[in-house]
N, C-alpha and C positions, 0 to 999 in steps of 0.2 A: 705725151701728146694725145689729144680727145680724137677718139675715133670720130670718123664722118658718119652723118646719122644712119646713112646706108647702112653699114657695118651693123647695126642690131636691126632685132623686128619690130620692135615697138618703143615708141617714145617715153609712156611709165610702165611699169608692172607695179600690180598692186599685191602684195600678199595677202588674203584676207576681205570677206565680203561683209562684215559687221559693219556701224555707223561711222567706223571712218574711214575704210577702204570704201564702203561704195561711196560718200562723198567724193573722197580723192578721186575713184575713178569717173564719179560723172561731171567731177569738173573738170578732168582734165581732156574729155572728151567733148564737152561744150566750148572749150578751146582750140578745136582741132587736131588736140593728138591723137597718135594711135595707143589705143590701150587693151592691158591685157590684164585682166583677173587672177588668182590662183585660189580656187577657194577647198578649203579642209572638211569642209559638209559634204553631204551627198546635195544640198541643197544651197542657195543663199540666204544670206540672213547673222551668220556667226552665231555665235552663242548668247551675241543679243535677243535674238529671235528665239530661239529655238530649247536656251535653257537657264535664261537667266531674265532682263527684262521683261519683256514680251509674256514670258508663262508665267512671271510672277504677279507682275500688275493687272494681268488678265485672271487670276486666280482670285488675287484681291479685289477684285471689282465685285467677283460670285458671292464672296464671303459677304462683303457689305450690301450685296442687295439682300441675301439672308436673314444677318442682323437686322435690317430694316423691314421684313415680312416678319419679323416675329416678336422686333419693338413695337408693332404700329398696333395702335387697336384698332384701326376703321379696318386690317385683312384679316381680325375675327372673325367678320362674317365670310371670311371665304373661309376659313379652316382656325384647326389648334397649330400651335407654334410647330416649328418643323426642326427636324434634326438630318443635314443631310454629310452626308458619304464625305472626305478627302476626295477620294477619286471623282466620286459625281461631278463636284465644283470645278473639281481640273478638265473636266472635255471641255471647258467654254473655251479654255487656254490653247485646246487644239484646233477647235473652228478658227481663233484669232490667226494661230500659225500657219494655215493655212493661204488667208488671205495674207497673210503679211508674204510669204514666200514668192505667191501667185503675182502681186503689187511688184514686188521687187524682182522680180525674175523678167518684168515686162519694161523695165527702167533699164536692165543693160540690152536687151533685146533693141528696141527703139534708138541708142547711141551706139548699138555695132560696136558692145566690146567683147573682145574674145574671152571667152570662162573656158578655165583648166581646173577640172573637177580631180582633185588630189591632192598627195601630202610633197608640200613644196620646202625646197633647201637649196642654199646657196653651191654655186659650183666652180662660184668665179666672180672676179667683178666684173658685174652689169650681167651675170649671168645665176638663171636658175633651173634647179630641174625638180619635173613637178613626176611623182610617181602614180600613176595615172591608177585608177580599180582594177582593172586588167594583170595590172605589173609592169606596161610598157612605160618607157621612158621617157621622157619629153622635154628637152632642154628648151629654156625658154629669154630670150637676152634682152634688155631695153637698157635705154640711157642713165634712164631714170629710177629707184625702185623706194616704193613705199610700203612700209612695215605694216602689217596693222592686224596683227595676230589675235590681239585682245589677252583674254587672261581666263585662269578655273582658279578655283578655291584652292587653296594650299591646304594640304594633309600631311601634317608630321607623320616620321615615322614610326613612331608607340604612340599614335592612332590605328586600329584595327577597321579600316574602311570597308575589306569584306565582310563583317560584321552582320547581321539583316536587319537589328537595332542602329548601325550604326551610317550618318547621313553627310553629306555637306549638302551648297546649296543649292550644287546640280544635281543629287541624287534624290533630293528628297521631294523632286517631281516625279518619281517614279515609285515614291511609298505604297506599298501594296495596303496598308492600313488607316485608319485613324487611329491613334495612339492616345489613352487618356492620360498619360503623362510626358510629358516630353521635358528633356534638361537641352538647352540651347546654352552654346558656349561662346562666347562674341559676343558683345550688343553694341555692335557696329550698326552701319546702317543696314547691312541685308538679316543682322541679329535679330533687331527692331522688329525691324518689319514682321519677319517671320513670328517673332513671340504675338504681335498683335493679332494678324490672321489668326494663328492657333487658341489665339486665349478666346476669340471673336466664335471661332468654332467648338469651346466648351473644354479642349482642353489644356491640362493644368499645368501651366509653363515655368519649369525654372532658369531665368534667365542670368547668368552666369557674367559678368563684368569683370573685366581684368581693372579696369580702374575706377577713380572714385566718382563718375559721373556719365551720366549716360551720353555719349554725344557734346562733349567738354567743347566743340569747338563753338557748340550752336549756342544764343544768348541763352542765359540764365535762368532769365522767367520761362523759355519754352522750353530747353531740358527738362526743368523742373514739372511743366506741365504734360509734357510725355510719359515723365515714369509716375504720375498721380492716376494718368489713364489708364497707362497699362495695368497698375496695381488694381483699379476698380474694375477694369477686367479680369480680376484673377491672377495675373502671373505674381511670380515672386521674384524680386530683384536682389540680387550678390554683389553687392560693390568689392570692389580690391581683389579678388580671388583668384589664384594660379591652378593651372594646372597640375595635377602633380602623375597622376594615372588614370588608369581604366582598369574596370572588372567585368566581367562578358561574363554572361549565363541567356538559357533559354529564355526568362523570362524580360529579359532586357539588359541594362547595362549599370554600373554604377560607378558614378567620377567620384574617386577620391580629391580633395582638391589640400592645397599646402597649410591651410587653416584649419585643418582637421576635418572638415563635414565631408559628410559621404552622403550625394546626392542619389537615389533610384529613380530608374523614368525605362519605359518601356520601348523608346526611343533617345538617340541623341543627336542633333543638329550641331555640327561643328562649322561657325562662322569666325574662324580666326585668321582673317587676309587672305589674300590672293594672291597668285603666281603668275607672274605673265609669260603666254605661251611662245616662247623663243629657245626651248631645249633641243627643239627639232630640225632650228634653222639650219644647221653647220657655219654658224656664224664666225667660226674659229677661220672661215676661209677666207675671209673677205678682212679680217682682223678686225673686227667687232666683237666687244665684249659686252653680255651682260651680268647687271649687278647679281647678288645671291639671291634674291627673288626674282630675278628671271626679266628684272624690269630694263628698258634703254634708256639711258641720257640723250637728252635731244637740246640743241639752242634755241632759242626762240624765234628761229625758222622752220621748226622738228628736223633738222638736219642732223644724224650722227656724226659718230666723229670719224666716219667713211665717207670722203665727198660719195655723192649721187645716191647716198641712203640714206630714205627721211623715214620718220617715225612717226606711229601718231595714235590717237587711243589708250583703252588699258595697258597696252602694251609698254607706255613709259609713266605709266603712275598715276597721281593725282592729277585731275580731281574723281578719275574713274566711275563720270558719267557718260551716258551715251549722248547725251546732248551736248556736251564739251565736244566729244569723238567725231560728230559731225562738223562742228567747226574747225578743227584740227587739221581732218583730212582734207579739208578742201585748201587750209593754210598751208599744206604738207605738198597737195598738188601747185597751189599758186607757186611756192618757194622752187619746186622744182623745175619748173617750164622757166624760172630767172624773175619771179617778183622779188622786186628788194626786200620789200617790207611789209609781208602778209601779216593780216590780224595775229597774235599770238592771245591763244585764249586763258583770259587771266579775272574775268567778272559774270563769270556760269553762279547763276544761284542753285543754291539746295533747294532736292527735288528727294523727301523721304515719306514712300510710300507706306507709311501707315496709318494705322485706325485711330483718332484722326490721321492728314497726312501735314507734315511740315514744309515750310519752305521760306530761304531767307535770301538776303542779298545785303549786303555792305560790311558795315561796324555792329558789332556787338556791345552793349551798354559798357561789360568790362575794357573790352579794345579801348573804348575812348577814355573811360576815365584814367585807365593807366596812359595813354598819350596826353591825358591832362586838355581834353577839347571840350568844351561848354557845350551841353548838351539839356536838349529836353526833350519826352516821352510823351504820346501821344496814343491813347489807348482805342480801340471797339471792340466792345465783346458781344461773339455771332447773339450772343442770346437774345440782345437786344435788338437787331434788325428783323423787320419781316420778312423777309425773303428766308433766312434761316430759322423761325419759328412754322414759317410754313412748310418747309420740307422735312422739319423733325431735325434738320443738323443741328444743333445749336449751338455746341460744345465746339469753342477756340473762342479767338481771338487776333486781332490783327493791331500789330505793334510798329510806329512810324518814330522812328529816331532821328531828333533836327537840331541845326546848331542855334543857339542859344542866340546870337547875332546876325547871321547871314539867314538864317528860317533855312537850310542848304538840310534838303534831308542827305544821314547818313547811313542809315540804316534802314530795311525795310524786313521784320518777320513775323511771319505767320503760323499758326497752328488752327488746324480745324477742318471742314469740307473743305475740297476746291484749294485748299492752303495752295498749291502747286500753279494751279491758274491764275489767280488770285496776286501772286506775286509780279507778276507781269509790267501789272500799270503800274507800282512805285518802281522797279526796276526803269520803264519807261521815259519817267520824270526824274529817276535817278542820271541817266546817261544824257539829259540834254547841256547843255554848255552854259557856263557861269550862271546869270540871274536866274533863269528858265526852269535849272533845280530850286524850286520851292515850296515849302511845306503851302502857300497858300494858292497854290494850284489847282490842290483837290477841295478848296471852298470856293474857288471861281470858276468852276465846271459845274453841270450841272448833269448827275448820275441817275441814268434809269431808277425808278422804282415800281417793285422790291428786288433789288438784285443784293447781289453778296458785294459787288463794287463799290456799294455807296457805303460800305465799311472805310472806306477813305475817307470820307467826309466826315464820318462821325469823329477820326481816329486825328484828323487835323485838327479838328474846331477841340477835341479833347485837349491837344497840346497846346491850340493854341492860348485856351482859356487860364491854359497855368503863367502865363506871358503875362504879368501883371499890367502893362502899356498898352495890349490890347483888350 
C-alpha cells in the first residue's frame, strides 16, 4: 500500500543537475511540487556544463573565430596570421561556464528547490542518502525519483589513462599542451568533432574508425562530405581499424592497431563510448539493474522497471543529446506527478559540432530507397547564396528530401555554417499535420534576404524543377 504523501519530504528527487534533472526538477516545481535536487558537482550544471558540451562548443567557437582571422585577407591589415595556444582558446570555455553555472544556479533559487550538494545512493525505496563534503549524512525520501546522472567516456582497461600522453573527452580539457600530433580513436560524433577543432588548430590528426564509414547513420552525401573536409584539413582517416594495444614512452604513445600499422602522436584522445554514471547509485537496493555500460531501460514514460523510478538523459542511452535530455526530463517529471501520456522523445535532430557543423532530421536517401518510397532530392549549395559568400562560410549545403507524389518532405540535412540552426525551419514544416508538410511551402514564403534561410527556397525550386509536371 502507497504511503500518504506525509510520509516523505518531497514529492520528486531529482538525482543529478545536467539538462534533464533540472528540466525534471523545474517542471515539476511549476507544478506545485515539492522538489529536491541531489547534485555530484560542487556546482550545477553536470557535466553538460562543466566538461562536456558547454566547454567543447565554447572551445569551438574560439577555434573558428581563429580560422576565420587568418582565412580573411581584409584582418591583414590588422596583423600576420596568428598561431594561438590550446590553452588560450579554452578560457573562453571558462567565462561561458561561469555564466552558465551563475544562469542556472538563479533557476533553482527563484522555484525554492532544495540542492543537496553530494555523492547520492539509494537506501531504500523512495529513499536516498546523499553524502554531503563534510562526511555528514543526509537521508533524503520522496514519492517520486528521477534518475538523471548523465554519463563519462568509458576507458577500457589496457588503456593506461594516467598516462600524461594519454586523454578521453573529459581529460583533454585540461591538456597542459598543444600537441602536433595527435592519434584520436573513435570517430563518433565527439571523435569528429574533436579531429576537426585540432586539425582547424594545425594539428596533425590521425583519426582512427572502427568502421567503414564516418557517422554511417547520417545520409550519404554528408558523411561523405565530412570526411572530404576534414581530409582538406589535414587529418588522416582509418576506416575498419581495431584496437589492438598501446606503447607509452616519454615522448608520447603509440597504438598498435589489429591491421598491423602502428600509429605515433604525442598525444592520444580516446573516444570510444560512453558509460552512464549509475555504478555509484546502490541500485542493487532498490532492485534496479543496469545494463554493462552502466546504461537504464526506461518505457516510454522513462519509467524503470521500479514503479516511482524514472530515468532520463545519457543516463539510458540514445540519442545522448543534451537537447533530447531536456525533453526527457520534463516527460520523466510529467509521467511522475500521473501524466498518462507525456511526449516520449523520438524526433531530436542531429546537432554535430564540427568544422563545418551537421545536422539532420528525418529519412536518409538510403532509409527510403530500401523502404522502396518515391522520392526526390532537392539541392543549395551555401556557395551560391549571398549571405554565405559574404561572410566567408561557403562551404555546405542544404539537402531537402520529398515524396515523389504527396511534395511531403521526408528528410531534411544540412552541412555547413549554422548547419545546427538552420535545421530548424524544415524540421518546422516537417512536424505540421498532413497537407501542411510540403515541399512548396518554402516557395510560397517569402525569405529574408541575404540570410542562409533562403537556402530553402533555392533547395525546393531545385527539387522541384526535376518534377517534370512542374
Amino acid at each position: 500500500m502507497a504511503k500518504p504523501m506525509s510520509a516523505y519530504k518531497f514529492d520528486l528527487l531529482v538525482i543529478g543537475s545536467g539538462p534533464a534533472g533540472e528540466s525534471a526538477a523545474l517542471n515539476a516545481a511549476k507544478h506545485g511540487q515539492q522538489v529536491a535536487v541531489a547534485v555530484g558537482h560542487t556546482m550545477v550544471g553536470g557535466s553538460c556544463t562543466h566538461s562536456a558540451t558547454i566547454p567543447s562548443k565554447a572551445l569551438r567557437q574560439a577555434v573558428k573565430s581563429l580560422v576565420r582571422y587568418n582565412s580573411n585577407p581584409i584582418f591583414r591589415a590588422i596583423g600576420e596570421p596568428r598561431r594561438l595556444s590550446f590553452q588560450l582558446l579554452l578560457q573562453n570555455a571558462e567565462t561561458v561556464i561561469r555564466k552558465q553555472v551563475a544562469m542556472r544556479s538563479q533557476y533553482y533559487a527563484k522555484n525554492r528547490i532544495a540542492m543537496y550538494f553530494g555523492t547520492a545512493s539509494f537506501s531504500g525505496p523512495n529513499s536516498v542518502s546523499v553524502t554531503l563534503p563534510d562526511g555528514a549524512l543526509e537521508t533524503v525520501t520522496a514519492r517520486n525519483i528521477v534518475i538523471a546522472t548523465g554519463s563519462r567516456p568509458y576507458r577500457p582497461a589496457d588503456v593506461d589513462f594516467a598516462h600524461p600522453a594519454v586523454f578521453d573527452s573529459d581529460s583533454i580539457l585540461s591538456m597542459p599542451h598543444t600537441p602536433r600530433k595527435m592519434i584520436i580513436y573513435g570517430a563518433g560524433v565527439i571523435g569528429c568533432e574533436y579531429a576537426s577543432i585540432f586539425s582547424a588548430l594545425g594539428v596533425k590528426v590521425d583519426l582512427v574508425n572502427t568502421r567503414a564509414q564516418l557517422l554511417s547513420y547520417l545520409d550519404d552525401e554528408i558523411s561523405d562530405a565530412l570526411s572530404y573536409h576534414l581530409r582538406t584539413q589535414g587529418a588522416v582517416i582509418r576506416h575498419g581499424e581495431e584496437f589492438e594495444r598501446l606503447e607509452y614512452s616519454a615522448q608520447g604513445v603509440t597504438l598498435h592497431l589489429k591491421s598491423g600499422k602502428r600509429l605515433q602522436g604525442e598525444a592520444l584522445l580516446w573516444c570510444n563510448g560512453r558509460t552512464g554514471n549509475t555504478d555509484g547509485l546502490a541500485l542493487g537496493k532498490i532492485g534496479l539493474v543496469a545494463d554493462e555500460r552502466g546504461l537504464l531501460n526506461v518505457d516510454e514514460r522513462y519509467q524503470t522497471s521500479v514503479p516511482g523510478v524514472f530515468a532520463a538523459g545519457d543516463v539510458i542511452g540514445f540519442p545522448s543529446l543534451a537537447s533530447a535530455a531536456y525533453d526527457q526530463g520534463r516527460s520523466a517529471a510529467a509521467a511522475a506527478r500521473g501524466k498518462e501520456h507525456p511526449r516520449y522523445v523520438d524526433d531530436t535532430p542531429t546537432g554535430i559540432y564540427t568544422l563545418p557543423e551537421i545536422s539532420s532530421i528525418g529519412a536518409t536517401e538510403k532509409e527510403l530507397t530500401d523502404a522502396c518510397i518515391p522520392y526526390e532530392v532537392g539541392r543549395a549549395f551555401f556557395k551560391e547564396t549571398a549571405r554565405a559568400q559574404i561572410s566567408g562560410e561557403d562551404v555546405g549545403m542544404l539537402k531537402l528530401l520529398f515524396h515523389l507524389d504527396t511534395l511531403q518532405i521526408l528528410g531534411v540535412h544540412c552541412f555547413g555554417a549554422e548547419a545546427t540552426e538552420i535545421i530548424h525551419i524544415g524540421q518546422a514544416i516537417m512536424k505540421q499535420p498532413g497537407a501542411a508538410n510540403n515541399i512548396r511551402y518554402f516557395i510560397s514564403t517569402t525569405f529574408n534576404y541575404p540570410t542562409m534561410a533562403e537556402a530553402y527556397r533555392i533547395a525546393a525550386l531545385n527539387g522541384l524543377n526535376r518534377l517534370t509536371r512542374f
